[in-house]
BALOBA-1460 file (C-alpha; in Angstrom, 3 decimals):
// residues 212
<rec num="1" residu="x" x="0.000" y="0.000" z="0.000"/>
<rec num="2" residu="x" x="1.250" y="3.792" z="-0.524"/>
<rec num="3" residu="x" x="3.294" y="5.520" z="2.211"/>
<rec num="4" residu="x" x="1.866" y="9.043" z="0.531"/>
<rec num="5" residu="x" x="-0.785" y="10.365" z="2.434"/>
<rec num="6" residu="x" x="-2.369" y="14.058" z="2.760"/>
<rec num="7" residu="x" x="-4.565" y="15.592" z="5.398"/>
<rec num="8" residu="x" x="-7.894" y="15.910" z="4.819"/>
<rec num="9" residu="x" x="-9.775" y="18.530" z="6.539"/>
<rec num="10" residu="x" x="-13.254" y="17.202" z="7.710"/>
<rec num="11" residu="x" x="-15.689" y="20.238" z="6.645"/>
<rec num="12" residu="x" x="-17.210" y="21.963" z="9.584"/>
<rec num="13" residu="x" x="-16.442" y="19.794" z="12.180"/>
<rec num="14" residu="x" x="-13.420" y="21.519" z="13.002"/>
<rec num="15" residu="x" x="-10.883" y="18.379" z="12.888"/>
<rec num="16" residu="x" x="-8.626" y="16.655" z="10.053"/>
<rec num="17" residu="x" x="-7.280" y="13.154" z="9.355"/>
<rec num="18" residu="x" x="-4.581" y="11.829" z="7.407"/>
<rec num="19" residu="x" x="-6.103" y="9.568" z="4.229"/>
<rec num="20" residu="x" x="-3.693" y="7.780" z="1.818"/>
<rec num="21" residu="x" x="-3.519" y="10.086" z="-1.405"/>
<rec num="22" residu="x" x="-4.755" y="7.433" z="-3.425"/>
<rec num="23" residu="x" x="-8.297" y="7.685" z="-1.561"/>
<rec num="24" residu="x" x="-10.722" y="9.743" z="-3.030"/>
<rec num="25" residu="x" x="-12.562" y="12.289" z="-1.076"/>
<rec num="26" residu="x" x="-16.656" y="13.360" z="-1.729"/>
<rec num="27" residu="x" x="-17.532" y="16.064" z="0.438"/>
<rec num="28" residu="x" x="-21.185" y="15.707" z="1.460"/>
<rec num="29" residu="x" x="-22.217" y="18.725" z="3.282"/>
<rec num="30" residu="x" x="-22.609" y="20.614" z="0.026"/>
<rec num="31" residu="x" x="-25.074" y="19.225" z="-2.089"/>
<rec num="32" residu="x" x="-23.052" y="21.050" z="-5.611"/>
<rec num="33" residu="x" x="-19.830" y="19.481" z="-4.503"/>
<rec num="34" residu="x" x="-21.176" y="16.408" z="-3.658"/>
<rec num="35" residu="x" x="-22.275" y="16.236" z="-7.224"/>
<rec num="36" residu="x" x="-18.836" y="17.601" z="-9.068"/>
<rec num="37" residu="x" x="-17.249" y="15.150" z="-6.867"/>
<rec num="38" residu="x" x="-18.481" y="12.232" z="-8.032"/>
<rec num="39" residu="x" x="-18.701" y="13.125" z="-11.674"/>
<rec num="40" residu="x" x="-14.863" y="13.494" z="-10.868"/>
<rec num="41" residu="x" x="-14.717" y="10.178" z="-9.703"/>
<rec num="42" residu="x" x="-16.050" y="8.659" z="-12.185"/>
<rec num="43" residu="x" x="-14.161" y="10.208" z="-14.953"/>
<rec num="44" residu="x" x="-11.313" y="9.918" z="-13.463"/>
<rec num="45" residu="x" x="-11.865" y="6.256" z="-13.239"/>
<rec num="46" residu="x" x="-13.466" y="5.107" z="-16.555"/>
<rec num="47" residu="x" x="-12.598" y="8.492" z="-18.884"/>
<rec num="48" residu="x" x="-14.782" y="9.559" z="-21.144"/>
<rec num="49" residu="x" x="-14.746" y="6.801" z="-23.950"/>
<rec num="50" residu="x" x="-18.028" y="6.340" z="-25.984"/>
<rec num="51" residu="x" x="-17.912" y="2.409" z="-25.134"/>
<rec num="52" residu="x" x="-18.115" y="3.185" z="-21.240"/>
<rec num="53" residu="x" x="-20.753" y="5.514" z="-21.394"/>
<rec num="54" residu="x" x="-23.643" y="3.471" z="-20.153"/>
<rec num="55" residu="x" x="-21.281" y="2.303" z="-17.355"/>
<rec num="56" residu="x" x="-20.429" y="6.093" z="-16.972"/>
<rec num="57" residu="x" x="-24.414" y="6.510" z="-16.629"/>
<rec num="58" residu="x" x="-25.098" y="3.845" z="-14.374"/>
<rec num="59" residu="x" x="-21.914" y="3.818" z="-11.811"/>
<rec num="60" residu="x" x="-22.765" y="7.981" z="-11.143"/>
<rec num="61" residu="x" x="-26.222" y="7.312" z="-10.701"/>
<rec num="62" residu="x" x="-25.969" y="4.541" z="-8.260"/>
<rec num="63" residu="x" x="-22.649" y="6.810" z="-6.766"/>
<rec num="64" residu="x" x="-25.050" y="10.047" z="-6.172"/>
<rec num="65" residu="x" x="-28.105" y="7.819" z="-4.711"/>
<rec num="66" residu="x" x="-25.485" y="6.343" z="-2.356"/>
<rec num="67" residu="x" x="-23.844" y="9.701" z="-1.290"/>
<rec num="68" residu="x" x="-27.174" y="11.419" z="-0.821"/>
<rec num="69" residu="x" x="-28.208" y="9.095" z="1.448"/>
<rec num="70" residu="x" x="-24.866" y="9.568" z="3.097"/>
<rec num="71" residu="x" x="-25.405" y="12.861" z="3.035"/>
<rec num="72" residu="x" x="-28.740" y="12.198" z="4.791"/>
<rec num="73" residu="x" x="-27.772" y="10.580" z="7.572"/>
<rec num="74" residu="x" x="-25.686" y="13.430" z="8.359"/>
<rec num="75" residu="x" x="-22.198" y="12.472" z="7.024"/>
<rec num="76" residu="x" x="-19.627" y="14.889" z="6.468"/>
<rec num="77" residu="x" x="-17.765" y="13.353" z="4.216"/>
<rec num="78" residu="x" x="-17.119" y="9.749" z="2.544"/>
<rec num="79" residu="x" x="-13.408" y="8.252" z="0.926"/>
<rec num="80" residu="x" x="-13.052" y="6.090" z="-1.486"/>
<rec num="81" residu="x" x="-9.917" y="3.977" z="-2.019"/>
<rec num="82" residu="x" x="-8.213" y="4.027" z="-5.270"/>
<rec num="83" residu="x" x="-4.982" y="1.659" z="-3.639"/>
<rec num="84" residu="x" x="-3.580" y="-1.271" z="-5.903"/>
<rec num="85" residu="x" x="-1.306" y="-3.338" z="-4.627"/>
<rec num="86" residu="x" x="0.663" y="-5.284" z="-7.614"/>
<rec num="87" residu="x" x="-1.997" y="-3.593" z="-9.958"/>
<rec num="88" residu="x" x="-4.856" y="-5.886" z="-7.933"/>
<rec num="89" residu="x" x="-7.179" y="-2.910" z="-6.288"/>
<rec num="90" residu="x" x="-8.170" y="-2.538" z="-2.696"/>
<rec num="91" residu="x" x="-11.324" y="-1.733" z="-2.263"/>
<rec num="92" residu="x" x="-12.431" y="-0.154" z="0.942"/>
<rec num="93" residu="x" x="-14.146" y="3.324" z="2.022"/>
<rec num="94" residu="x" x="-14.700" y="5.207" z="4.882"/>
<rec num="95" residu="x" x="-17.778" y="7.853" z="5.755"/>
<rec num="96" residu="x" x="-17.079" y="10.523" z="8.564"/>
<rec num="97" residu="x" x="-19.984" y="11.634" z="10.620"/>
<rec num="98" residu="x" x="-20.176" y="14.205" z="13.503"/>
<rec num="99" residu="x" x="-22.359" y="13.412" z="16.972"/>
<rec num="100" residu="x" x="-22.766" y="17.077" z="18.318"/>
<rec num="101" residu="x" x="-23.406" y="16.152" z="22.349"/>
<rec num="102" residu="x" x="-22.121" y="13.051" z="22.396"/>
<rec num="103" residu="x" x="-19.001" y="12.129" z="24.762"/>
<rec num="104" residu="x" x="-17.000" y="8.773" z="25.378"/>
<rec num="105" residu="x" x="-17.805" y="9.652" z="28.833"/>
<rec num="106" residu="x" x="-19.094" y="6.606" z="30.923"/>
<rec num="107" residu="x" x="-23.158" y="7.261" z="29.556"/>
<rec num="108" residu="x" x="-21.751" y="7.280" z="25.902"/>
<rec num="109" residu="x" x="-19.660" y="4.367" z="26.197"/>
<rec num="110" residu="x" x="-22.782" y="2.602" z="27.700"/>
<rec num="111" residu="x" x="-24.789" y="3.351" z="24.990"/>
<rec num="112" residu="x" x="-22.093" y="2.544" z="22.082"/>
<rec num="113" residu="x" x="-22.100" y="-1.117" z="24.131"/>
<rec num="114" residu="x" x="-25.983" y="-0.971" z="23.998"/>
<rec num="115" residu="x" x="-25.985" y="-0.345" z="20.743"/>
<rec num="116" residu="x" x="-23.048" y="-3.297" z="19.719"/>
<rec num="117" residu="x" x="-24.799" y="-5.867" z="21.227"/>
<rec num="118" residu="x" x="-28.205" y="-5.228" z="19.771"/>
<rec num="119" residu="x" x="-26.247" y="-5.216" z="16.418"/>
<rec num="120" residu="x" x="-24.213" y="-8.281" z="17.471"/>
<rec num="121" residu="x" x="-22.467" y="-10.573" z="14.998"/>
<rec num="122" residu="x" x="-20.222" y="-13.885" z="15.138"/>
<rec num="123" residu="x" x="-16.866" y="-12.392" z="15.339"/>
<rec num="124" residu="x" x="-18.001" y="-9.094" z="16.431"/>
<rec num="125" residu="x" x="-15.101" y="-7.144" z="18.540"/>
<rec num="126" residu="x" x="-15.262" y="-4.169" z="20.714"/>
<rec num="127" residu="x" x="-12.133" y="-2.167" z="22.209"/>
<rec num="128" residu="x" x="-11.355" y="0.895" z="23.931"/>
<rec num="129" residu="x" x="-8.155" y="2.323" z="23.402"/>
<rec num="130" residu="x" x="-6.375" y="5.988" z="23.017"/>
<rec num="131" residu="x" x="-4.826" y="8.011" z="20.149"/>
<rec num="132" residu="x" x="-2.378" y="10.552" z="20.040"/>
<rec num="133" residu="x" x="-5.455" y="12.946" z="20.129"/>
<rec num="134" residu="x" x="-7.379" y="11.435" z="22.660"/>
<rec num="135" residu="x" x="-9.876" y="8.305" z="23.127"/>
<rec num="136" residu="x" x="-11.359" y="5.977" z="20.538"/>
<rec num="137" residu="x" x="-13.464" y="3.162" z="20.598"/>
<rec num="138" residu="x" x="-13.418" y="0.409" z="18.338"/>
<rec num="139" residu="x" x="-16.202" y="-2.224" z="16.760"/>
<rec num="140" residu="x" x="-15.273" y="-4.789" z="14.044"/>
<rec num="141" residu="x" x="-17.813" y="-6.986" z="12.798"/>
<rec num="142" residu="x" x="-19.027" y="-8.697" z="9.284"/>
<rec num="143" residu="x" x="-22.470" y="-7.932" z="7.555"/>
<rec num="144" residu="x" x="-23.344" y="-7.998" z="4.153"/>
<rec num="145" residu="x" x="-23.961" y="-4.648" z="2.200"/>
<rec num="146" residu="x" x="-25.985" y="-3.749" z="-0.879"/>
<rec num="147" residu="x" x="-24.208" y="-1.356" z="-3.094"/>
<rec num="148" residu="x" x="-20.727" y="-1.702" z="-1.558"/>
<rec num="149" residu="x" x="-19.538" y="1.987" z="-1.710"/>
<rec num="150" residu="x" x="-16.050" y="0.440" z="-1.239"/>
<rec num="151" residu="x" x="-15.956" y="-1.518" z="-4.346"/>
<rec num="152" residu="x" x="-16.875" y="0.422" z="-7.548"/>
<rec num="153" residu="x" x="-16.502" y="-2.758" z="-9.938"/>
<rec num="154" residu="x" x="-19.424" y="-4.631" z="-8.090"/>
<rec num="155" residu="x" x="-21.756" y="-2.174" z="-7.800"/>
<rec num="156" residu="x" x="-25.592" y="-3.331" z="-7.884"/>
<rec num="157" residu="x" x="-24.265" y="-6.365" z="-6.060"/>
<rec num="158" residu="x" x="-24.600" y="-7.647" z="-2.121"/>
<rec num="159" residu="x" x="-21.087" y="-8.972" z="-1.141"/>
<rec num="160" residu="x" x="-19.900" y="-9.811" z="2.286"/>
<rec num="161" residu="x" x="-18.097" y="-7.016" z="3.865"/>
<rec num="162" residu="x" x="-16.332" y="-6.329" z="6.660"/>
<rec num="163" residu="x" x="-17.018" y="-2.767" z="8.817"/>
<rec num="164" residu="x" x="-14.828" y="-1.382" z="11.620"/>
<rec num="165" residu="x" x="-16.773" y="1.372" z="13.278"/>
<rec num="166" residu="x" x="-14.643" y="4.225" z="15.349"/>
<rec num="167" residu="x" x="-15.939" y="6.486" z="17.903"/>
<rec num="168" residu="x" x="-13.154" y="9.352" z="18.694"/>
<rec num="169" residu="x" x="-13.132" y="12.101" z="20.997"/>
<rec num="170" residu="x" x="-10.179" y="14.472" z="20.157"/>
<rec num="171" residu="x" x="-8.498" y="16.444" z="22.379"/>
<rec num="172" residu="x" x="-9.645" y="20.016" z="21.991"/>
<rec num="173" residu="x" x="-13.131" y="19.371" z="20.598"/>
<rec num="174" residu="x" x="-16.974" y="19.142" z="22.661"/>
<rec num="175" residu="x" x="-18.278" y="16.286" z="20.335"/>
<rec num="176" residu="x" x="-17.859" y="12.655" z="19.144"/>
<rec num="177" residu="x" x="-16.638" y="11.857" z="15.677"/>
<rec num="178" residu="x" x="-17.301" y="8.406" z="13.932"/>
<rec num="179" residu="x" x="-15.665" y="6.725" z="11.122"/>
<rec num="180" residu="x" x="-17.239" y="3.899" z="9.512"/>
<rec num="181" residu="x" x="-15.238" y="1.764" z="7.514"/>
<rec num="182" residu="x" x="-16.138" y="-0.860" z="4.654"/>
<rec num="183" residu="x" x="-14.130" y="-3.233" z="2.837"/>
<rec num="184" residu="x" x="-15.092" y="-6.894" z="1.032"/>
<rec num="185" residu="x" x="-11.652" y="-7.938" z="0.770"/>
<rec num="186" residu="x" x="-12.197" y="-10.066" z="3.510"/>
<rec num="187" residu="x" x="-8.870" y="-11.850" z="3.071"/>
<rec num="188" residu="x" x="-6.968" y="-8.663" z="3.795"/>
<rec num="189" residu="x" x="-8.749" y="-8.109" z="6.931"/>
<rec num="190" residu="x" x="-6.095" y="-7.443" z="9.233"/>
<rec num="191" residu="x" x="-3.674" y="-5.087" z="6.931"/>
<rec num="192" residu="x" x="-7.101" y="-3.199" z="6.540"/>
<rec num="193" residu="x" x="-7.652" y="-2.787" z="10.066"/>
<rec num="194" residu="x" x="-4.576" y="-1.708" z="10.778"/>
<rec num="195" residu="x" x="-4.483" y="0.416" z="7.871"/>
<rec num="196" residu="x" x="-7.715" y="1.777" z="9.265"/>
<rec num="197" residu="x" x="-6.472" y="2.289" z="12.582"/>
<rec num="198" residu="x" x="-3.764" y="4.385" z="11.470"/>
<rec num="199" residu="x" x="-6.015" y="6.789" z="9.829"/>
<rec num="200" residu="x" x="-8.386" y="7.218" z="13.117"/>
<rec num="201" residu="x" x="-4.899" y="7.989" z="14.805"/>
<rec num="202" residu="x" x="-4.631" y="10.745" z="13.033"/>
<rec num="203" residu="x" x="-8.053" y="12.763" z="13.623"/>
<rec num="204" residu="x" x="-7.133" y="15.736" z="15.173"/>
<rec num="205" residu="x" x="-8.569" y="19.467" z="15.923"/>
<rec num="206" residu="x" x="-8.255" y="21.856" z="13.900"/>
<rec num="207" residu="x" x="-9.307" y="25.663" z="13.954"/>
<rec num="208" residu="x" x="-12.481" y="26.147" z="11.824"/>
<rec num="209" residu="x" x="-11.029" y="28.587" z="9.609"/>
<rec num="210" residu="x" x="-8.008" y="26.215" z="8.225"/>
<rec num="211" residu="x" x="-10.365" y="23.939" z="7.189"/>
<rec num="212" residu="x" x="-10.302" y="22.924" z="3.420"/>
């Protein structure tokens, strides 16, 4: 996987995190970039040959359904990987929401574990641990997923997928962030997580005004 990385500033929320720079970003609290973003995607992706053009069509409709409802449910913003590792992709993505209120305070972590163990799995793990920028709590667990967001070659498709929800409190900031990420490459499970993890170690504050 690529050592290059860049921050990524997580739009009003007032923190950043470090993404690989072969993960592409769609911003989803502005409906207009939200759009240019993933007609970006997708031509940079499959170009703008005649022969693609109904996969073109279909892969930014399904893209734009997926992000609104992203968008919806009160994400900030979602990242797609565009890794290959010996020209085989990686697929995996991650969506960013913000929980104004919401502390890893005894009550919150409470209600996180609440929450786990009504959504409980076979395999399902749960850990509390700290980052350089404060506390984070971890869930890993398999589902299966319609639409995969984190694999744009089997779109339309329900594969088995593995998520690893974070819950991080960084130092500096009044609310709880959570990263939700997806990947089928269920084989690669643990270079993923830890992959993942590294990327939640890196949410940090940031003034609102050096954001973006």
């Amino acid at each position: 996987m690529t050592d290059d990385t860049a921050t990524t500033a997580i739009p009003h929320a007032g923190i950043a995190m470090v993404l690989p720079e072969d993960w592409f970003v769609v911003e989803l609290t502005d409906d207009e970039q939200r759009v240019a973003d993933v007609t970006a995607l997708v031509a940079q992706q499959l170009g703008d040959s005649d022969e693609l053009a109904p996969l073109r069509e279909h892969l930014t409709r399904d893209l734009l359904a997926q992000t609104a409802r992203a968008a919806q449910a009160h994400g900030l913003l979602l990242a797609i990987s565009l890794m290959q590792v010996d020209g085989v992709p990686v697929p995996a993505s991650v969506t960013v929401h913000h929980l104004p209120g919401a502390r890893l305070d005894d009550h919150g972590r409470a209600v996180i574990a609440e929450v786990s163990r009504a959504d409980a799995a076979p395999g399902q793990s749960v850990d509390l641990g700290e980052t350089p920028h404060g506390v984070a709590l971890r869930r890993v667990r398999a589902t299966h997923l319609s639409h995969d967001l984190s694999d744009l070659t089997e779109q339309g498709t329900t594969v088995e997928t593995f998520v690893v929800d974070y819950w991080v409190e960084p130092t500096g900031t009044q609310d709880l962030v959570q990263l939700t990420f997806a990947s089928p490459l269920l084989g690669a499970r643990d270079a993923l997580v830890t992959l993942f993890d590294t990327v939640t170690r890196s949410v940090h504050a940031v003034p609102v005004d050096a954001e973006g």
